[in-house]
N, C-alpha and C positions, 0 to 999 in steps of 0.2 A: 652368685659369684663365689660364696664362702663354700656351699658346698660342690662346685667343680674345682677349686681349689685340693680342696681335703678330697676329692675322688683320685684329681692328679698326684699327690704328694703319698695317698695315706689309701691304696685301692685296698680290695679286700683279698683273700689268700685266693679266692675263687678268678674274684677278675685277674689277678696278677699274673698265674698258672693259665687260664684261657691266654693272655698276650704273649706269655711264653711260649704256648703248643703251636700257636700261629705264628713264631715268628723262626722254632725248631723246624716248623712245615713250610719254610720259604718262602711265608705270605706275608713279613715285615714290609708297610709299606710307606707312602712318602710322609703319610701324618705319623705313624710311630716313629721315623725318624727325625720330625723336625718336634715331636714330643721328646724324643733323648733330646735335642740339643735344648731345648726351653727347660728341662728340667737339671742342664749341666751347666746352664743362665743363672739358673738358680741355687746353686751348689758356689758357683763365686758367689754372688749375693752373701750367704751364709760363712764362706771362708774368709771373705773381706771384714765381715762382722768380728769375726772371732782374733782376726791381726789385732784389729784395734783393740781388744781387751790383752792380749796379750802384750801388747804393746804396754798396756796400764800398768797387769802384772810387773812386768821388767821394772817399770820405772817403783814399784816396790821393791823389787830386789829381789824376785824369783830369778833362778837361773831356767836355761831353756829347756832342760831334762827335765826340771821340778814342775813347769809349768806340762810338759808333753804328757808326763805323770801324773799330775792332776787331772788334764783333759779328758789323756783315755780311761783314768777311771767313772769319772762321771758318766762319757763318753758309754762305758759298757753296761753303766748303770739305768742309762736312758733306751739303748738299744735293748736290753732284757725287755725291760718292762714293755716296750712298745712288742718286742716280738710277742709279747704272751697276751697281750692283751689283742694282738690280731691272729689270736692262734696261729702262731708259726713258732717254731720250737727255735730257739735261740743258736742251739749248738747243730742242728739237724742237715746234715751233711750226705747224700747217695753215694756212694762207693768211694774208692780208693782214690781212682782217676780225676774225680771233681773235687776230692776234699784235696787233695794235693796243690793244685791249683789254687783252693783259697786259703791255701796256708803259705803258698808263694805270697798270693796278694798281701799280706797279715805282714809276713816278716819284711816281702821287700818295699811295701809300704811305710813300715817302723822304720828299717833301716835307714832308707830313703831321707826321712826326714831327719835323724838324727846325724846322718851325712852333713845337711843344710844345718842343722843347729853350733855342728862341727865348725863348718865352713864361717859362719856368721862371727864364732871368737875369733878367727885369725883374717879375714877381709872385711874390706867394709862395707856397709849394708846393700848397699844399690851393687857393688860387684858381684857381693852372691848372689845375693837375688836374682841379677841378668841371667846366672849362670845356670841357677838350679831351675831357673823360667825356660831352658833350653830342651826339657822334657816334652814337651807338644811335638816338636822337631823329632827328637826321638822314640815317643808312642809313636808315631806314623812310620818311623823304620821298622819297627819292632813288628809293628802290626802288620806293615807288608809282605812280613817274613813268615811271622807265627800263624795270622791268618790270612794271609793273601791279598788284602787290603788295598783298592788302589793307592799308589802313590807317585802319581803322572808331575809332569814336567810343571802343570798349575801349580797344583798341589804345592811342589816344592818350593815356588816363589811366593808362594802365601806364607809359606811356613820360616821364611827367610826374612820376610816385611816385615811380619808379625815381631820375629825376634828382634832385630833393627829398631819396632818400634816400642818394645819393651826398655833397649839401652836408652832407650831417646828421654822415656818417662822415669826411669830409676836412677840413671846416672850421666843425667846432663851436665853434671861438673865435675864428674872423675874422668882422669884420664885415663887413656887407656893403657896408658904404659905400669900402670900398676900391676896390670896382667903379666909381664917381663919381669916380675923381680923374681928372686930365688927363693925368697922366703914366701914369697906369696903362693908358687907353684903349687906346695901341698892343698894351700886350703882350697887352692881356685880346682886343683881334681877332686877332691872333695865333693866340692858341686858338685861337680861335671858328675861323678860317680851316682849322688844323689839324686840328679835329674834322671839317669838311665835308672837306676833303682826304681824311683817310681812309674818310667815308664812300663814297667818290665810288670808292677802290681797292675797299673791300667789292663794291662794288654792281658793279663791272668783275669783277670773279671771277665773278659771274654772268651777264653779259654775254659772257663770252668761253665759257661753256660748259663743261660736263663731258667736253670731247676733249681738255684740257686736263689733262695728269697734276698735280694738287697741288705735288708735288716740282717742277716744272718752274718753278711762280711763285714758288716757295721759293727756287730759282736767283737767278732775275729779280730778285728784289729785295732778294737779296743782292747783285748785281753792282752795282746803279744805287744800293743802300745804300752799299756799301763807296766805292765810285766820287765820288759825290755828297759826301758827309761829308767825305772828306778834300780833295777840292779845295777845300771853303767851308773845313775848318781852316787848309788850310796857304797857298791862293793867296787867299781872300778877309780870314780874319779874323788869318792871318799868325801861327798857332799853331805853339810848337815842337813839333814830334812827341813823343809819349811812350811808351816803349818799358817791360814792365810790368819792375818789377825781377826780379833776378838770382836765384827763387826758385821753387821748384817752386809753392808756395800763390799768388803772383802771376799766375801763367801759368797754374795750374788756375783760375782765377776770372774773367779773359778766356778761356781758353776755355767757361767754365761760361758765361757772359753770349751768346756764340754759340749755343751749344749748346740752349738753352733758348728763345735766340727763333728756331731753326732747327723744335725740336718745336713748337714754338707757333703759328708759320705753318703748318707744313706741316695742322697738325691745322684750325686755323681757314679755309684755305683749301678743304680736304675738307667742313670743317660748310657750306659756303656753299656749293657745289655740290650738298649733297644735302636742305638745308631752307633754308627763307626766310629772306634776309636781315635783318630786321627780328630775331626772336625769338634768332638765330642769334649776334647782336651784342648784344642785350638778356644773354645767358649770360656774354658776355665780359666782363659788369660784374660776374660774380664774383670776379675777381682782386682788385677793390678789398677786397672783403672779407677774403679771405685774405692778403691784405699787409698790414690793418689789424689780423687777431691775428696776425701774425709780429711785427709792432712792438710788438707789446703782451707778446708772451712774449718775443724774444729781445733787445727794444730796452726793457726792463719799463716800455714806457710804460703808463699807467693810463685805461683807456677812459673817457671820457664816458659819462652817459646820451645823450645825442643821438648819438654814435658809435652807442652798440648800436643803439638804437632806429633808425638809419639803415640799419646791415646787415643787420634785420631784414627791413626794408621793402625793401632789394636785394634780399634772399632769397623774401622773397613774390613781389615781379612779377617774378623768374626764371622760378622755377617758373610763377605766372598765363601767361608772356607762352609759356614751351613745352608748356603745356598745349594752349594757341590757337593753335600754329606745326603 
């Protein structure tokens, strides 16, 4: 079990380049696609992970730059070492055309997120969240567009439940009228901005092609992660730097926060190369659900009926939406 595990997660430069010639040669077929969606199953797993330390973080008094900053440099530190150690060159990019591409995915990934980190000081949690969770909805427009992608009339009501049942799990007790205030408007496009940002990195991962080793965009955008975040903390918004305390559990916890969105790129950059983007990101709204009972067993918050009733319906059009992928 441990070694098809580490085959699926960790293939070697040989196999990974053979599933990309076969998949360049229009022979992707329904197990490599329901291998992308298992492997963007597992990319929440690892993103859910990483809220919850981040979560820890905050309640130290990292702000969200410091921690983003932290991440991706661990984040870039972990992705070197694994490219060299599976002999793939870190930076190793083909032409213009594809580097291009995953320099898109790099910044409007960065971006993207820092949009959301934006959005999170000026609304309240479960409102951004709904909003910047509205990205699955828009990699499936993007994708229809960029790569031709079905996105039929099912599709669309998945992708509408889905959202519906994101409100249901994050913000069963806000109302909605807080979306109508004037002051709220900025932060809530914000979101909005940051969900299409990173639809826009999604749908560049398949735009730049499967010659593109995973690890490699894991790099990328930890360098322009790490890079990016600390210059808006420390030259734009004039943050003191924060260094984690003088403890082994401070510095296992930024390292844990790297480490988990190093597994979690790398994984969700693989699900996109090997199925459609649309259902591939429709998976990655399982993490809400698994960060909503982490909060509920180790934070003994007490679910809603509209919570459950929301994770339900995330768990239906998962599964609906990779049945159809």
């Amino acid at each position: 079990m441990a070694s098809e595990f580490t085959r699926l997660t960790l293939p070697s430069v040989a196999g990974y380049h053979a599933t990309a010639a076969a998949g360049s040669a229009g022979l992707t077929t329904q197990r490599t696609r329901r291998k992308g969606l298992g492997l963007a199953g597992l990319s929440a797993v690892a993103f859910a992970a990483m809220t919850l330390l981040v979560r820890m973080l905050s309640d130290q008094g990292f702000t969200a730059l410091q921690i983003m900053a932290w991440r991706s440099i661990v984040q870039t530190l972990a992705a070197t070492a694994t490219c060299l150690a599976m002999g793939v060159r870190p930076l190793h990019v083909t032409g213009w055309k594809t580097f291009r591409w995953v320099l898109v995915r790099a910044v409007c990934g960065g971006l993207g997120h820092l949009l959301y980190y934006a959005a999170l000081g000026g609304l309240p949690m479960g409102v951004a969240t709904v909003l910047f969770f509205t990205n699955p909805l828009w990699t499936a427009l993007v994708a229809s567009r960029a790569l031709g992608e079905a996105f039929d009339r099912r599709a669309q009501r998945l992708s509408l439940a889905c959202l519906a049942g994101i409100a249901l799990v994050v913000v069963p007790s806000s109302p909605l009228v807080l979306l109508l205030g004037v002051g709220a408007c900025v932060w809530s496009l914000a979101a909005l901005l940051g969900a299409l940002s990173v639809a826009v990195a999604y749908v560049s991962i398949r735009l730049a092609g499967r010659s593109v080793h995973p690890m490699v965009h894991v790099v990328y955008f930890g360098i322009v992660g790490a890079a990016g975040s600390a210059a808006v903390s420390l030259g734009v918004v004039g943050e003191a730097w924060r260094w984690p305390d003088k403890s082994v559990d401070a510095w296992m916890m930024v390292g844990g926060v790297g480490v988990m969105a190093f597994v979690a790129q790398y994984l969700m950059n693989w699900g996109l190369q090997l199925a459609s983007a649309g259902p591939v990101v429709m998976m990655r709204n399982i993490d809400i659900v698994i960060s909503f009972v982490l909060d509920a067993v180790l934070y003994q918050t007490v679910p809603s009926l509209a919570s459950s009733v929301g994770a339900a319906v995330i768990t239906f059009c998962v599964i609906s939406m990779g049945a159809s992928g």
